[in-house]
C-alpha positions in Angstrom: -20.8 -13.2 12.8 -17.3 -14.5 12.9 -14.5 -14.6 10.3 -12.0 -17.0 9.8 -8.5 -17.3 8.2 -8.2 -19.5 5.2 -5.1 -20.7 6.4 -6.8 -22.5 9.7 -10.7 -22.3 10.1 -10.2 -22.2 13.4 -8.8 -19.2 13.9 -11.8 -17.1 14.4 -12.7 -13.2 15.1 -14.6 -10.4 15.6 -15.7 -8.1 12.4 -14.1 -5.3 14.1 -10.5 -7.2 14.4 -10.7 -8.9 11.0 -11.6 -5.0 9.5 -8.8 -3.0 11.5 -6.5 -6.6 11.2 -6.6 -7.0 7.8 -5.1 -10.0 7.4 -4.6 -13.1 9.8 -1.8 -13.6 12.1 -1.2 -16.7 10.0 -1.5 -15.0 6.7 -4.4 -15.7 5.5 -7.1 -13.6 4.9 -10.5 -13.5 6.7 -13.6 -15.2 5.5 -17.5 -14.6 6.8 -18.4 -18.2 8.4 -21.2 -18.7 6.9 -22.6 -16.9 3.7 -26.2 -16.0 4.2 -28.5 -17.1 1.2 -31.3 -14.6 0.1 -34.6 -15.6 -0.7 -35.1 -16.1 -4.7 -38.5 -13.9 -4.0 -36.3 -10.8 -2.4 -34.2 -11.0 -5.8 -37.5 -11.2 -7.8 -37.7 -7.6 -6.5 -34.8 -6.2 -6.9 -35.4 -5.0 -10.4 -38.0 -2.9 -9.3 -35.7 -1.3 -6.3 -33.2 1.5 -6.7 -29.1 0.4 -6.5 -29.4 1.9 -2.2 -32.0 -0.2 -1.7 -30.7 -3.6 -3.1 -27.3 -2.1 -1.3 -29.3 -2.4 2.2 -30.9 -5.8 1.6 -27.5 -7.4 0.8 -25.2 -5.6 3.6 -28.2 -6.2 6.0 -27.6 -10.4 5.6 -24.0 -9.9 5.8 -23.5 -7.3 8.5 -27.0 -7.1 10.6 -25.3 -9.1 13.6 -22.8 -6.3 14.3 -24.3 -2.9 12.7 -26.9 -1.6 13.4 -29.7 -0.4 11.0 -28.5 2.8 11.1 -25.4 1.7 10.4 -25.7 -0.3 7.3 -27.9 2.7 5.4 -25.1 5.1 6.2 -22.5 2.9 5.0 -24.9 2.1 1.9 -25.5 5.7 1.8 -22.3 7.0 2.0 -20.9 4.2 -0.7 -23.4 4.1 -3.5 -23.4 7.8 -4.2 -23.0 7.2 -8.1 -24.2 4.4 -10.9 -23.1 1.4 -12.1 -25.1 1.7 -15.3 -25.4 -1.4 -18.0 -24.5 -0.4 -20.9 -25.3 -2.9 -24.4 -22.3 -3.1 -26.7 -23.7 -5.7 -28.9 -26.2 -8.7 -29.0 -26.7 -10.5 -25.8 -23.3 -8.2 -24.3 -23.2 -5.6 -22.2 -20.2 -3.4 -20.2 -20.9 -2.6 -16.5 -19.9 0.6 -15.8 -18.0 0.6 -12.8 -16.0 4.3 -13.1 -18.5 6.7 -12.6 -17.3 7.3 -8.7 -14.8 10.1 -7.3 -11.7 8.2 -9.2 -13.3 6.8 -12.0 -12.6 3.1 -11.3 -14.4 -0.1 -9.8 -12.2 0.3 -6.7 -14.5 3.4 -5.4 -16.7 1.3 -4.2 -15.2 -0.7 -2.1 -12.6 2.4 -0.7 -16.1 3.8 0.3 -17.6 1.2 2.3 -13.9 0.5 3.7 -13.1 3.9 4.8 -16.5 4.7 6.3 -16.9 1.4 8.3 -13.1 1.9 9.6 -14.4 5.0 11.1 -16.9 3.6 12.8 -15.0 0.7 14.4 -12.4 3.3 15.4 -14.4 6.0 16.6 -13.2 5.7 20.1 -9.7 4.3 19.7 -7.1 6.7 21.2 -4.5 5.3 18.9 -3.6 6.1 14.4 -4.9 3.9 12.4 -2.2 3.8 9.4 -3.8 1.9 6.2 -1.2 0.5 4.0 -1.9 -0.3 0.6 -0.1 -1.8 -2.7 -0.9 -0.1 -5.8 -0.6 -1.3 -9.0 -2.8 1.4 -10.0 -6.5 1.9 -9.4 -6.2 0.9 -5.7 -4.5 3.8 -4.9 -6.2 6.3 -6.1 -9.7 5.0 -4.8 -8.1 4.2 -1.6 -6.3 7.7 -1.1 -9.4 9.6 -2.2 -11.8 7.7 -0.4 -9.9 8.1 3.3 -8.4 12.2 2.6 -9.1 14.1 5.5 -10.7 11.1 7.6 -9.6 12.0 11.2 -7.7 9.4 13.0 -6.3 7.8 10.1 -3.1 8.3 8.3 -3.0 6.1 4.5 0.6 5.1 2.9 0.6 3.8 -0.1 2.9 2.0 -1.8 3.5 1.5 -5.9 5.8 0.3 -8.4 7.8 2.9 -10.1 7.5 3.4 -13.7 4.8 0.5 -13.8 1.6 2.9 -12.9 0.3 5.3 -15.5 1.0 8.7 -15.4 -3.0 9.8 -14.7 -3.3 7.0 -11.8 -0.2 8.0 -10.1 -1.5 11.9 -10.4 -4.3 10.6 -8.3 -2.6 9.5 -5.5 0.5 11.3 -5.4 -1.0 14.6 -5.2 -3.2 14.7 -2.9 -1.3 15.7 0.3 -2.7 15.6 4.1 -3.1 12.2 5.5 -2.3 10.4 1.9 1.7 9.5 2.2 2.8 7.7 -1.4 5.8 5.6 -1.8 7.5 4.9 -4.6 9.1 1.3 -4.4 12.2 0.7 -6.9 9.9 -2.9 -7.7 7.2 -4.4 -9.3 3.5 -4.8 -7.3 4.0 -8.1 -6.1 7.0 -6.5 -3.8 5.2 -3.5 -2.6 2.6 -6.5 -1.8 5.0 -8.6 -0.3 6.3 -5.5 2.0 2.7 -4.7 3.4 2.0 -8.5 4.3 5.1 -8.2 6.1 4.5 -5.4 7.7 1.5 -7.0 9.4 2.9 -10.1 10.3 5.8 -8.0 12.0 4.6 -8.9 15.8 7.6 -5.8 16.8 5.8 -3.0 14.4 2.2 -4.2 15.6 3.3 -3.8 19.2 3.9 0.0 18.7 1.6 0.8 15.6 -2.3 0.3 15.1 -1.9 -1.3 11.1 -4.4 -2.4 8.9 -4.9 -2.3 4.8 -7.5 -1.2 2.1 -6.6 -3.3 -0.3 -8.8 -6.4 -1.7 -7.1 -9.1 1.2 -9.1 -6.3 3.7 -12.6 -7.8 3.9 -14.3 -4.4 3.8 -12.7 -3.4 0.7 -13.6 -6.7 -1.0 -17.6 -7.6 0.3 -18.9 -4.4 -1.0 -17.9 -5.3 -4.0 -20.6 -8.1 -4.4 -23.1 -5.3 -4.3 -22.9 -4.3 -8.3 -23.3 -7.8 -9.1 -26.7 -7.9 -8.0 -27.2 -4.5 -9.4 -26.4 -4.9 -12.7 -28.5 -8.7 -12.8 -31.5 -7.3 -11.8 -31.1 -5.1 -14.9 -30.4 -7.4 -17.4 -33.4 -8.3 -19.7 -35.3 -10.9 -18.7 -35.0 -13.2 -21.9 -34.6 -16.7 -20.4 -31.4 -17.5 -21.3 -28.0 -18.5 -19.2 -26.1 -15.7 -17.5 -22.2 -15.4 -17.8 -19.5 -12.5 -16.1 -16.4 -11.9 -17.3 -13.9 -10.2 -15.0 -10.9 -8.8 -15.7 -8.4 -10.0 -13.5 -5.0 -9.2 -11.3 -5.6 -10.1 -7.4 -9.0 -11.5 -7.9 -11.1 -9.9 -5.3 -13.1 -8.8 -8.2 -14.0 -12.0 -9.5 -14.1 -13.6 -5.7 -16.9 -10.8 -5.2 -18.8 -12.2 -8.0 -18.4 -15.6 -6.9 -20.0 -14.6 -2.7 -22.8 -13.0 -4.9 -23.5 -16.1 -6.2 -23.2 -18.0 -3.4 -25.5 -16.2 -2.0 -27.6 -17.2 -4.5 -27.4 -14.6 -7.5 -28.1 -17.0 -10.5 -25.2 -16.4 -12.1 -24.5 -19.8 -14.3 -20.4 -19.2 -15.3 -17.5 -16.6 -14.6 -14.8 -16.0 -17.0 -11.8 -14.8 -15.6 -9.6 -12.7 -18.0 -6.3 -11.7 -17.8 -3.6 -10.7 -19.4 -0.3 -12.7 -19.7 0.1 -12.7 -16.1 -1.7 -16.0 -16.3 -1.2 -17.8 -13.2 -4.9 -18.6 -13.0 -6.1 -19.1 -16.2 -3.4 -21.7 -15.9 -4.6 -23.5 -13.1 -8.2 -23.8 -14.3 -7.1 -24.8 -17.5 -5.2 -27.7 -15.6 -1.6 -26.9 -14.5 -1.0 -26.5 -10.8 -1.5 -22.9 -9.4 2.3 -21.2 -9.0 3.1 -18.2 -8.7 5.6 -16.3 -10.8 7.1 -12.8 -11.4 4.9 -10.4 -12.5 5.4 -9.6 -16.1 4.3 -5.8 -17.5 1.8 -5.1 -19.8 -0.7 -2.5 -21.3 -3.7 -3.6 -19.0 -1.4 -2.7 -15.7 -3.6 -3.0 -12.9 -3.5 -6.6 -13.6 0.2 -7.3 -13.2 0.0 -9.6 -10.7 1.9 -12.6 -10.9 1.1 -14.1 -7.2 -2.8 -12.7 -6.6 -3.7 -12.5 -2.9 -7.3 -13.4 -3.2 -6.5 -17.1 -4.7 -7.2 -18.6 -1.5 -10.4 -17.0 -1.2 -12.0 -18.4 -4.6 -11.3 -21.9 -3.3 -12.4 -20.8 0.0 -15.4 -19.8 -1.5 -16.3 -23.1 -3.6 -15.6 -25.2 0.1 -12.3 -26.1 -1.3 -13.7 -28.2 -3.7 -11.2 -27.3 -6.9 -13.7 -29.4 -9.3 -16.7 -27.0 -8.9 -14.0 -24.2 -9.0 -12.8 -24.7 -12.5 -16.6 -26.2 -13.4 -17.7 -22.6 -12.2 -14.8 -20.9 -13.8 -13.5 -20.0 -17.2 -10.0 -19.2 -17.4 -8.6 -16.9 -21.0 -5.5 -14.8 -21.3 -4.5 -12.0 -23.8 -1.7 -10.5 -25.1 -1.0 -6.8 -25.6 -1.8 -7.3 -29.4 -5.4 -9.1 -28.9 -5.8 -6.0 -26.5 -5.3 -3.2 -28.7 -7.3 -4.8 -31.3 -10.3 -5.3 -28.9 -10.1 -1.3 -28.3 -10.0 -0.9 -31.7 -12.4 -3.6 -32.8 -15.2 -2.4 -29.8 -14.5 1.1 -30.9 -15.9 0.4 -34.2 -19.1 -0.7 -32.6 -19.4 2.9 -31.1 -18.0 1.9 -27.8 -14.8 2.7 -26.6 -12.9 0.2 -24.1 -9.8 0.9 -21.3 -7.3 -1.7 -21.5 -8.6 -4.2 -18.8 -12.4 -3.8 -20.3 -11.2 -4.9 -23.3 -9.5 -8.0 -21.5 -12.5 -8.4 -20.2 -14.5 -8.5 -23.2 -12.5 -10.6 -25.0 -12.5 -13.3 -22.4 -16.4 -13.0 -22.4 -16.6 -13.6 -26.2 -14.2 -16.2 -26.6 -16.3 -17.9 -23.9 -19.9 -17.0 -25.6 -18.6 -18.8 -29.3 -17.6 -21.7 -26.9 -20.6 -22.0 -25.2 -23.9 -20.5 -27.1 -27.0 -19.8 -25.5 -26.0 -16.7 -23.0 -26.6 -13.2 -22.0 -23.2 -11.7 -21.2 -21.5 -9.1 -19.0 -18.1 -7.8 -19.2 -16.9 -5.8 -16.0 -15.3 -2.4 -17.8 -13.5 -1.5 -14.4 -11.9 2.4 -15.3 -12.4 5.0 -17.4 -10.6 5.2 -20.3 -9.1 8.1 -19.9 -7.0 6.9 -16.9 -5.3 4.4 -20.2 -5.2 7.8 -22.6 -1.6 7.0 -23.7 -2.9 3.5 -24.6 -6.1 4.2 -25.7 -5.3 7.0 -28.1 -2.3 5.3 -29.0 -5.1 2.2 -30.1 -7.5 4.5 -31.6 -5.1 6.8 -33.5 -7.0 10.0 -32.1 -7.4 11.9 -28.9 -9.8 11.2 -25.8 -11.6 13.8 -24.0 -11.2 13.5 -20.5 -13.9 14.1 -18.1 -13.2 17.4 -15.6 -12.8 15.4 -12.5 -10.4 13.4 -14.0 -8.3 16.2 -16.0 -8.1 18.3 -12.4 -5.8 15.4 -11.2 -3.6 16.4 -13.8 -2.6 19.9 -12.2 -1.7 18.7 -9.1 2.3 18.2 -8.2 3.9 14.5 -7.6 5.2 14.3 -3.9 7.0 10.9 -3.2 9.2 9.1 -1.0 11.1 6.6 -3.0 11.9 3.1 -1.5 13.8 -0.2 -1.8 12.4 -3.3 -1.9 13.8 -4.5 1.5 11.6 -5.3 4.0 14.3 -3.5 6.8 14.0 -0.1 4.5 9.7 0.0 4.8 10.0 -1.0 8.8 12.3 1.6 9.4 10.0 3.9 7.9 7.3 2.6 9.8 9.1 2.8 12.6 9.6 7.0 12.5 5.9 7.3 13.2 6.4 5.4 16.8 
């Protein structure tokens, strides 16, 4: 299989160059050239197999041309090592679990898969690999503890300071051996801005082996597909429509639904939900797509003001806009309608992190617009990673789970750094 840039379709490579490339030499990111279609009977069964198994069907029709089957199971096997469970909040909604992993957010899967197929394709190299990554929260952390200790590969990661919660940044900045954090005096969209340069820098790519782990890396955002078919093959079969709602920042989330239904998951509608960094909910709701300065906000992971993955989701509908926005719902929330969504969903016996309850809200504003479906709302961390919000909503204390209260004891090691793009390379640069 090849992959191609969404920026010119004829720029075409290998699945080992667009993995350890990350993005195109053009900019754009790398897309499968075809999407494999399963058979509606092979999805039939998947309610009868376990999450592994439906794991190796789907990364076998994506990947089988260049793994082998040894491969894919121990990339399957080494990824889905915890649940996605579907959880019912109410009639005809349900919250997919997506934090039960190492760092308690929906990025563990995909930091997995990446790290462990990076391996592979590097196994022999004589050279680093150094994986940068922009953070604007959950990335990092799933990033930094899916690659610690992995030989012949150094991680940097860069965030926003001040704009990351105290419990995310623990999970990053802590950690030590190959796991470098910078702390960019900026919001995300610069520390994005400075990686993307970084890899279109032909002078630092000369002298450095460079890639990235975050969502514009295809094997950080394919796996992702895989809980989408997890989680429909255990909704009840009750005949009627099926809608996700995703809470959204660089869309790779919501693009990972969309090549799960493109390859033929009958999924009938997406909702993407975000918060009043609303650049897409605009655009499907008419205006032109334009990107603006991130704004911050409670539900900080999704403080994106100029998402990466855009291109993809046209990409992904042939770059047909009409069956995009046909296909897509876009709703946006305050940090008001947040905290009353914890609050309200809390009364119901369930209790919500910031972006989940983005998430739900989307999905309910869409349901009383559009009767007749089964719903489910992607809750993408763990509370607990939000405790100054959350408790703050709920007027009374979380318990945090042990993994997640360890992070806590570790001590904050940083390198702080401008937002100049002649700052980063110079760093860079000391490694040569």
């Amino acid at each position: 299989m090849k992959y191609f840039s969404t920026n010119n379709p004829n720029h075409k490579v290998s699945l080992a160059e667009a993995v350890i490339k990350g993005l195109a030499p053009d900019n754009g990111l790398y897309m499968p050239e075809r999407i494999p279609v399963l058979p509606q009977d092979l999805m039939m069964e998947f309610s009868e197999m376990s999450f592994q198994e439906i794991g190796y069907a789907i990364i076998s029709a994506l990947f089988s041309e260049d793994l082998s089957a040894s491969q894919i199971r121990e990339l399957v096997d080494h990824t889905l090592t915890f649940d996605a469970p579907l959880v019912q909040v109410e009639e005809d909604v349900y919250s997919l679990e997506l934090f039960h992993g190492p760092t308690l957010a929906f990025k563990d899967f995909g930091a997995r898969f990446c790290s462990k197929l990076m391996s592979m394709l590097v196994e022999k190299s004589s050279k680093t690999l150094r994986v940068l990554v922009a953070t604007s929260g959950d990335t990092g952390s799933a990033v930094a503890n899916g690659f610690l200790g992995v030989d012949g590969v150094e991680v940097i990661i860069l965030f926003p300071k001040g704009k990351v919660s105290p419990l995310q940044e623990k999970q990053f900045t802590t950690l030590g051996q190959n796991i470098t954090a910078l702390e960019v005096d900026g919001v995300f969209d610069d520390c994005q801005t400075l990686v993307k340069q970084a890899f279109l820098d032909g002078d630092l790519n000369e002298k450095l082996l460079l890639t990235s782990a975050n969502s514009i890396n295809i094997a950080r955002w394919i796996p992702q597909c895989l809980y989408y078919f997890y989680a429909f093959s255990r909704l009840p079969k009750i005949g009627k429509k099926v809608v996700f709602a995703v809470p959204s920042g660089n869309f790779g989330n919501l693009g990972a639904g969309i090549l799960a239904e493109r390859m033929g998951l009958p999924i009938d509608h997406f909702v993407a939900a975000t918060n009043v960094n609303k650049v897409v909910p605009d655009y499907l709701n008419g205006a032109a797509f334009q990107a603006q300065p991130s704004i911050p906000t409670v539900s900080n992971s999704m403080d994106v003001g100029n998402p990466s993955n855009f291109p993809r989701l046209i990409t992904l509908f042939g770059g047909d806009e009409n069956l995009f926005k046909e296909k897509v719902k876009g709703y946006f929330y305050n940090d008001g309608d947040t905290v009353k969504a914890i609050q309200l969903v809390q009364s119901k016996g369930y209790t919500l992190d910031p972006h989940g309850a983005v998430g739900y809200l989307g999905l309910k504003d869409f349901m009383v617009e559009n009767p007749g479906y089964v719903g489910v709302f992607l809750e993408t961390a763990h509370p607990g990673k939000f405790r100054d919000v959350v408790e703050e909503a709920l007027g009374e204390k979380l318990e945090l789970p042990e993994r997640l209260a360890a992070f806590l004891e570790g001590e904050k090691k940083v390198i702080p750094m401008g937002k100049s793009f002649a700052e980063f390379k110079g760093f860079l640069e000391g490694f040569v």
